[in-house]
N, C-alpha and C positions, 0 to 999 in steps of 0.2 A: 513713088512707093516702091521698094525695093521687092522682088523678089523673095520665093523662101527659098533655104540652101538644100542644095539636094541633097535625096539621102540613100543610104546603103544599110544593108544585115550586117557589116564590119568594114572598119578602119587598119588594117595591118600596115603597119611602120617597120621598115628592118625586111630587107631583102636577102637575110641568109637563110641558111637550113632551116630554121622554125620556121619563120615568118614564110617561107616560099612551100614547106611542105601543108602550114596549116591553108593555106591557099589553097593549095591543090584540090585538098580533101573539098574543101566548103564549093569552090569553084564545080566543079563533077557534081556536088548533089545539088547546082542552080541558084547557090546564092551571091547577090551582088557586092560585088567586094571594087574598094576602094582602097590600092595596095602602092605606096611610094615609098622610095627608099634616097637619101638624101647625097647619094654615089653616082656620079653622069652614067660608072658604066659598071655594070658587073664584076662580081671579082675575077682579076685576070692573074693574078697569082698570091703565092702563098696562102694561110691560113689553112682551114682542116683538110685531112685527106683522107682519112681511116673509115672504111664501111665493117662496121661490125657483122657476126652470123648472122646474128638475128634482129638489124637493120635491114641485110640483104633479103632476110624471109618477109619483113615488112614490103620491101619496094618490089619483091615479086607478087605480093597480095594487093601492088599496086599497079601491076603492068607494067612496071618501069624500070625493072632488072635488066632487060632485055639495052634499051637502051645505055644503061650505066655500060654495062659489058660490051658496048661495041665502041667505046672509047680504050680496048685492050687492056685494062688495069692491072697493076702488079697486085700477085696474089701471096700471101705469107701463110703457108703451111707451116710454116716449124720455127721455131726463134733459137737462134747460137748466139752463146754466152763464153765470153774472153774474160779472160782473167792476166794478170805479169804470170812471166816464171818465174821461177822459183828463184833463176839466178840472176835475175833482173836483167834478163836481154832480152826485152820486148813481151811481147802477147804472145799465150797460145790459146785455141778454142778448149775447155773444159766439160763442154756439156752443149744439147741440145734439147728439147723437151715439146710439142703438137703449140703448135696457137692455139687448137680448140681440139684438148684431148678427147680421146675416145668417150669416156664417162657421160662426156656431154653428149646428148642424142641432137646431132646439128645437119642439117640441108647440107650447108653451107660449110666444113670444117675448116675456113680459111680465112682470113681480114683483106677485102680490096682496099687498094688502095692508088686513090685517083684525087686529083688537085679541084680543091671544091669549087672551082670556077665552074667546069667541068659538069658534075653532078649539080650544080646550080641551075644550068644551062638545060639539063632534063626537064627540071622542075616549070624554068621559065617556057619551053617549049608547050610543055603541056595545060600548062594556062593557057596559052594563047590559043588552042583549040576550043577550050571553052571561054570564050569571050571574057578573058583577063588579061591585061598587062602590068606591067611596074612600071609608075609612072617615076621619071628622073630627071634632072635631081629637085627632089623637093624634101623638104623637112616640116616638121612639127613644131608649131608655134605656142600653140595651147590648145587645153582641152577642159572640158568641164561636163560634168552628169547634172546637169540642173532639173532635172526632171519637167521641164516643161512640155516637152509632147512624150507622153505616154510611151508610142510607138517606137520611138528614136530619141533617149533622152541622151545620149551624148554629145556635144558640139564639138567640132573638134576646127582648127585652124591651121592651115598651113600657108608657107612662103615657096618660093622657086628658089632654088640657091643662087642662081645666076639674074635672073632677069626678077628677081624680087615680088611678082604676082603674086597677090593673094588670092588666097580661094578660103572658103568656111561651108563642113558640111554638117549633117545630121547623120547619126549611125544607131544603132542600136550594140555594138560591141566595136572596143578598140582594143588593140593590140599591141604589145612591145614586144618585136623581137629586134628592138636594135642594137644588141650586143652590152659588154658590161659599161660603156659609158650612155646611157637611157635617160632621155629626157623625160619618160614618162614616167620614170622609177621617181629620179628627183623629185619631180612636181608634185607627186603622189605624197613622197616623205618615206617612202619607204626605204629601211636602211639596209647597208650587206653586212651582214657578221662576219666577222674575219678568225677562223677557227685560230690558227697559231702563226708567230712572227715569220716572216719572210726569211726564209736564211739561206736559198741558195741563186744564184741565177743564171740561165743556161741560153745560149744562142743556137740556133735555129736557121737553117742554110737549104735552100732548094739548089740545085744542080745538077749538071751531067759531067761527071768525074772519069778518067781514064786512071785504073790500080791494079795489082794482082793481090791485094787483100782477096781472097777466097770467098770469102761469104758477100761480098758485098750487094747480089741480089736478092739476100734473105734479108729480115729483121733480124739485128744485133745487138746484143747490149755488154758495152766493151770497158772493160776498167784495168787503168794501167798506172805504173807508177808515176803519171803525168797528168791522169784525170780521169774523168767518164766522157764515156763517148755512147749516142745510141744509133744505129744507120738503118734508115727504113726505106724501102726499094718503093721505086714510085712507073709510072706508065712514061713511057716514050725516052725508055735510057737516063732515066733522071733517078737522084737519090735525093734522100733528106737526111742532115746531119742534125740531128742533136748535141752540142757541146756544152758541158757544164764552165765556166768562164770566171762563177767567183763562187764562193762559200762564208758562211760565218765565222771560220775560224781562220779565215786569211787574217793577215795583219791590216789589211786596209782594205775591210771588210766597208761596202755598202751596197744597201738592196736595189740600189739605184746604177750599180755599175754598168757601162756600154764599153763594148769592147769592137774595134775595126772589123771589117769583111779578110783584111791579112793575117789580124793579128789572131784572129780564127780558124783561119785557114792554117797558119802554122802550128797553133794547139790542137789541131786534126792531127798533124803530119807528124808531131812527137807521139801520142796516143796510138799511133795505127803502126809504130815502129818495131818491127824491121820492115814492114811493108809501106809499098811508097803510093799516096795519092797527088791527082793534078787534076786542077779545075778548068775544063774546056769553056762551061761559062756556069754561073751564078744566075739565078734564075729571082731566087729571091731571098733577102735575109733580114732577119729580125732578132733582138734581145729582149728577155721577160726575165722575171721572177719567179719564183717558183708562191705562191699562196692560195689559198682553199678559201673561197666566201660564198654565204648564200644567203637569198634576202630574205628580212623576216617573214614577208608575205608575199605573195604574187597574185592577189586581188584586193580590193579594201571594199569593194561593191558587185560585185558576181560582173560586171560592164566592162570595166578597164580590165583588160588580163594583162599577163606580163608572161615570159617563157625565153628556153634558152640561157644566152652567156646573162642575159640581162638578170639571172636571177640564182646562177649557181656558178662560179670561178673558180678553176682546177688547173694543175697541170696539162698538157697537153700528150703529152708521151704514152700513158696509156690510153690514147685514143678513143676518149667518152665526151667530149661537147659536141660535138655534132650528132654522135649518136642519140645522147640524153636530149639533142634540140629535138629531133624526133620524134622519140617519142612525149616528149609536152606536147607536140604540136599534136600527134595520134590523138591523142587523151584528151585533149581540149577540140579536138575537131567532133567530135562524134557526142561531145556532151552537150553541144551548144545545138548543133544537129536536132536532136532529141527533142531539146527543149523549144525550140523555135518550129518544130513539125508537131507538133502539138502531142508526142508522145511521152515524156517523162515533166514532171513536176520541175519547176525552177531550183528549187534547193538544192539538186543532184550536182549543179554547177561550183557549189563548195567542196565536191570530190574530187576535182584539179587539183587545188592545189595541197589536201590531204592525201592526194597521194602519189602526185609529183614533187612535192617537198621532201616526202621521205624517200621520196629514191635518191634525189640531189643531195641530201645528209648522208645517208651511206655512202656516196658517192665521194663525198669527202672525205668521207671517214677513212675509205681506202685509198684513197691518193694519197692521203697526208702519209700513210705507212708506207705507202708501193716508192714513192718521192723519196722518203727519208731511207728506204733501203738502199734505191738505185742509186740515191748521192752519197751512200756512207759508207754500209756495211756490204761487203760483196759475199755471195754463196761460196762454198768449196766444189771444187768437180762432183765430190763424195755428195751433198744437198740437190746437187741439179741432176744426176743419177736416180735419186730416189723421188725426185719431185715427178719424175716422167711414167711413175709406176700408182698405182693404188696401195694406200698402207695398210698392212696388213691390221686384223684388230688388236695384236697382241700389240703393237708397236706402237710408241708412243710417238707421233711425226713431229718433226722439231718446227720453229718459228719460220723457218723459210718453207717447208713445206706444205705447212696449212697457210701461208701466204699465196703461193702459188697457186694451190689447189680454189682458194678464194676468188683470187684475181681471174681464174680462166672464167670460171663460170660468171663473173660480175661482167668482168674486160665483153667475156662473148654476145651480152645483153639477156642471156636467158639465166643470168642471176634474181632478174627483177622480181620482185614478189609483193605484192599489196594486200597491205591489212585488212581485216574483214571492215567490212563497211554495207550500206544498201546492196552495191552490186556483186560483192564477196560476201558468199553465205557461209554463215557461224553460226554455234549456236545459240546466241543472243540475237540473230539476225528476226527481223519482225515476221516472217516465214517461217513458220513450226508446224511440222508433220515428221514421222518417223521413217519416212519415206527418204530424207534426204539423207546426202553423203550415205548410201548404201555401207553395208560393212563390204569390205576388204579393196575399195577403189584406193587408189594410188595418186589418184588426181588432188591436189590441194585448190583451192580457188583464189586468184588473185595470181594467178600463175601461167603461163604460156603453155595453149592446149599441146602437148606431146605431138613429135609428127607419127605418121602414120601411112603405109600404101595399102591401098586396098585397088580392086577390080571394080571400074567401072560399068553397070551392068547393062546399059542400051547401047555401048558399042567395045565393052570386053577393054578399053586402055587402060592402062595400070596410072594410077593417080596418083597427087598426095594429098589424105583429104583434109588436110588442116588448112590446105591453098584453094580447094576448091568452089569457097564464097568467098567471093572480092570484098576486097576491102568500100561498102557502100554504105553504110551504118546500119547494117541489120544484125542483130543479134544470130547467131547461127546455131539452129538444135538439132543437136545430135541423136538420134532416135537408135541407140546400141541391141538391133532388133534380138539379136541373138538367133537361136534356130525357130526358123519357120514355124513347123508343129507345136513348138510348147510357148511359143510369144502369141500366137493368132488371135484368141481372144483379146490379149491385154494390148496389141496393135487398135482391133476394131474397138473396145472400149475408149482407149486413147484418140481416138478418131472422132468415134461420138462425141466425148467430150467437149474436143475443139471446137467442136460446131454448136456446142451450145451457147446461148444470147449473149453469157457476161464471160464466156471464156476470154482470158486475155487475147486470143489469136482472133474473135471475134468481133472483140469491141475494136481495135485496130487492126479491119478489115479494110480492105482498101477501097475507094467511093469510084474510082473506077472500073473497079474490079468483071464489070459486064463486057466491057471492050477493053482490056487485058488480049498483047496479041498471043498467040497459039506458042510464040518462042521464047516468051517471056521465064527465063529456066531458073532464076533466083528469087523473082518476088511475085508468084501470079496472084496471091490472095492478101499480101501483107506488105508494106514497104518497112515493117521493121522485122521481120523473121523471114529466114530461111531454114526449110526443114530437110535435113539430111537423114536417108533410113541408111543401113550397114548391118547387114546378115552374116551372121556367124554360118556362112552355105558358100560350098563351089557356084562360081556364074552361071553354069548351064543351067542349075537347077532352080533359078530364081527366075520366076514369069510373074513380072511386076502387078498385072492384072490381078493375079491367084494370091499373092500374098499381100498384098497392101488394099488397106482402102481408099476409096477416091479420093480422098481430101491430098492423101501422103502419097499417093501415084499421079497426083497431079506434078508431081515434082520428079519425074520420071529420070532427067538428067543428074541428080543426085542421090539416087537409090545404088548403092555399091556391095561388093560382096567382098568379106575377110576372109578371101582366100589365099593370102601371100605369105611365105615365112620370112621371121623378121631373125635375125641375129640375136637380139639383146631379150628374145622371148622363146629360145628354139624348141621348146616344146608345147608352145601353145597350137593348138586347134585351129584360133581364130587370133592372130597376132594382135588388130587394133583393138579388138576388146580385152585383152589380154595387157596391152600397156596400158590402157585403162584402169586397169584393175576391176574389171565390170567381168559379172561372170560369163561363160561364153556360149550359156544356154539361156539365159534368162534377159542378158544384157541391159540395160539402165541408160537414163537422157542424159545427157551431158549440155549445157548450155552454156553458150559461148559468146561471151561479149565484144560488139563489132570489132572491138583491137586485139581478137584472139584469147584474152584471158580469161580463163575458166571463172564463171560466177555463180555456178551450181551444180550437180548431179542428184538427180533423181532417180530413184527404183523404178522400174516396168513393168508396173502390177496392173492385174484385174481391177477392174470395176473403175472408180471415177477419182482415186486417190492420185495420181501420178500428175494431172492437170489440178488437180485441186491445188496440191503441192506447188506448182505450175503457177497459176494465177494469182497466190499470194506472195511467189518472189516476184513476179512480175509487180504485181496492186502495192509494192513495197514504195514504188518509186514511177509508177505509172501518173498521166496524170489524168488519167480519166478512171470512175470504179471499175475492178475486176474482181471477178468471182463473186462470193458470197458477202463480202465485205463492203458495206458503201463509204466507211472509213478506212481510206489510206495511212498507212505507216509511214511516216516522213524521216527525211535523215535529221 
């Protein structure tokens, strides 16, 4: 009699940036994962390198910036743009412009950039602390959701690459992040759309090069009358060459072209002319295509997910598949989260891939133009001048400058923006009170909370509070106390409230919660909420006792005071309420969905309206009743 197969809460296949970050997540919150990748060994060179801003604000909401940064990564502050002369003796610089202009309100205003081996290598590290490895080499054999045990209805199969073992388990969720050729895509039937034909193809060069090309430790993008070139500065004296190699309009044009490691090396050295490069060594090199594809789906049964290259194929040069693997992985880690801790309804699980599909389609959308400029059409000095300023309203900005102005903010990640759905309130959303979206907030929802410094007020350190709940799936609300004196009532009412039997803070109370230790600073009453208070008052004058009640003073490490001035609000009173757009006497909830993006704001009124409001965005998608409602709103 055989044995049955063991089983796991997930299957992840694909040891890159998705598959390694959704690990991370699920691993940290205790779930057992079953993670191979069909490689003997890690990536040990080329493929991604580029950490976007607001990747970098991710991995520090993971504790693992720290680590990325002590691998010394090159840092791109500012991109310079070459253009020929005029008289056709070689390149001169034209223009320079921020990687992450001013406009953008960024931590971070700069792109790391370190070899994903590297940043892999964090990933793999930090598994291993919570009892995880990547088992290698092994592959996927087949799979199937037969629904035969309830609990774990995926089967899944795998072989050893080398030594041919099989093994067969039982999961409850699989996963494909194994890049754009997916055995799990195929098998599924799932197709890639292919937006428009392949026309150009560009090779791709790691190295440590000796030049007196100037810029050669910034980001470049270089067009001469010999070709494009783009050179991205990399950790430990290493550069990455972009060369464009063929085009559609060559005569013996095909998208299939391969061109030599010399024969590259020499279309560097025309390109970069009058200045001279020499390769100490070659680290690693590769030739692609340039094509934009994205799959039609990336679930067919909320079980099998998919994420990554495996579901959206772009260029590489601006710097978004590892980014975009990322956040899939954010996005799909904290929903499945949710729904396996018995806090949100199963159906929420179709908001992956609604609304990680539409970022990956925009996503396209921009490469295919940002691609088709860099290969074709080059800016004038006069464009890249104007691109680095704000256009005035009178002015009508030409096609490269609303390019530009597009690209930083998409390129930086805080372009993203997700449509209203359950967890982005609209007002169609099954939550209707007049209470929400206060008038004159600034906050859109589906959108990366603003950062913000405020004073921490049990030990006076200046913070930033948009990092100050860890990335652990708990929704994080913002309590915009405003001043002391004229909030106090609608504080204690808000208090009351929570504590009443069907509040949503209530019913997902925690069953521990009597032996909750004394340090416990993010979750003493709730393992899905964290409540942050932020007074519109100097630190002295805030004595947590006197103004909070017990419930919101039990959270005593996240009570802060807006008392800092901000630049981009220099006349505000109270700067974080102020970027808010919350007024800064009365201030309003802001609630914060665990991967940072706004999924509501509420008003800070008396009596029992503010949680009422509360418990219906909550009961939208809860899967237990809340509030007054015993019928839930489903997506």
């Amino acid at each position: 009699m055989s044995s049955s197969p063991d089983t796991y809460d997930i299957v992840i296949v694909g040891a890159g940036p998705v598959g390694l970050l959704l690990s991370v997540c699920l691993a940290r919150w205790g779930y057992k994962i079953k993670h191979i990748d069909n490689r003997a060994t890690p990536t040990a060179t080329g493929r991604a390198d580029g950490i976007q801003p607001r990747s970098l604000d991710l991995l520090q909401n993971m504790n693992l910036k720290r680590q990325i940064m002590a691998y010394e990564p090159a840092k791109v502050y500012e991109v310079a743009f070459w253009d020929p002369k005029n008289n056709g003796k070689g390149i001169h610089r034209t223009g320079s412009w921020p990687s992450c202009p001013k406009f953008l309100d960024a931590r971070h205003p700069f792109t790391t950039l370190l070899h994903q081996g590297l940043i892999e290598r964090v990933f793999i590290d930090d598994l291993r602390k919570h009892g995880t490895d990547v088992q290698r080499p092994w592959a996927i054999t087949a799979f199937r959701n037969d629904g035969m045990d309830k609990a774990y209805p995926v089967v899944v199969k795998f072989e050893h690459v080398d030594t041919k073992e099989k093994e067969t388990v039982r999961t409850k969720y699989l996963f494909s992040g194994e890049g754009a050729r997916s055995f799990v895509r195929e098998e599924l039937g799932v197709k890639i759309h292919h937006k428009d034909p392949i026309s150009h193809v560009w090779g791709v060069m790691d190295g440590v090069v000796r030049t007196n090309f100037p810029d050669i430790k910034m980001k470049c993008t270089i067009h001469s009358d010999h070709g494009s070139l783009m050179i991205i500065p990399r950790e430990n004296n290493m550069v990455r060459l972009y060369i464009q190699v063929a085009s559609s309009t060559d005569p013996d044009w095909s998208p299939r072209k391969q061109a030599r490691t010399e024969e590259v090396q020499a279309l560097a050295k025309k390109i970069l002319h009058p200045y001279y490069i020499e390769w100490d060594r070659v680290e690693w090199y590769s030739v692609y295509p340039i094509g934009q594809g994205i799959a039609d789906k990336y679930t067919l049964d909320h079980r099998v997910f998919m994420g990554g290259d495996c579901c959206h194929t772009h260029s590489p040069k601006a710097g978004q598949g590892m980014n975009t693997a990322f956040l899939d992985a954010q996005n799909l880690a904290w929903k499945i989260h949710h729904v396996e801790s018995g806090f949100a309804d199963r159906s929420i699980l179709s908001s992956y891939e609604s609304e990680r599909r539409l970022i990956a389609e925009k996503l396209l959308e921009f490469d295919s133009k940002y691609a088709a400029l860099f290969s074709q059409r080059q800016p004038s000095a006069g464009e890249v001048g104007a691109a680095s300023q704000e256009t005035g309203a009178e002015e009508k900005p030409n096609e490269f400058v609303e390019m530009f102005k597009s690209s930083c903010e998409f390129t930086s990640g805080y372009g993203v923006a997700y449509d209203p759905n359950v967890y982005n309130w609209s007002v169609s959303h099954p939550a209707q009170s007049p209470l929400f979206h206060p008038q004159g907030t600034t906050l859109r929802t589906g959108r990366i909370l603003p950062p913000a410094n405020v004073t921490r007020v049990v030990d006076a350190n200046v913070v930033h509070l948009e990092q100050e709940v860890p990335l652990n799936g708990s929704f994080r609300i913002f309590v915009f106390a405003g001043v002391p004196s004229t909030t106090c009532r609608a504080l204690i009412d808000f208090a009351a409230n929570l504590a009443k039997k069907k509040s949503f803070y209530k019913v997902f109370q925690r069953d521990d919660i009597a032996s909750v230790s004394f340090h416990e600073k993010h979750n003493p009453h709730s393992l899905f909420f964290t409540i942050c208070t932020i007074f519109a008052a100097p630190r002295p004058s805030i004595e947590i006792s006197d103004v909070l009640p017990r419930v919101l003073a039990r959270y005593s490490n996240h009570v802060y005071a807006d008392d800092l001035w901000d630049q981009r609000v220099p006349d505000a009173k109270a700067a974080a309420h102020a970027k808010m757009g919350l007024d800064q006497e009365r201030g309003g909830v802001v609630v914060v969905r665990p991967d940072g993006y706004v999924g509501c704001v509420v008003q800070l009124a008396e009596g029992n309206g503010t949680v009422d409001a509360l418990n219906d965005y909550f009961g939208a998608f809860a899967a237990r009743p809340v509030g007054k409602s015993e019928v839930q709103a489903r997506l």
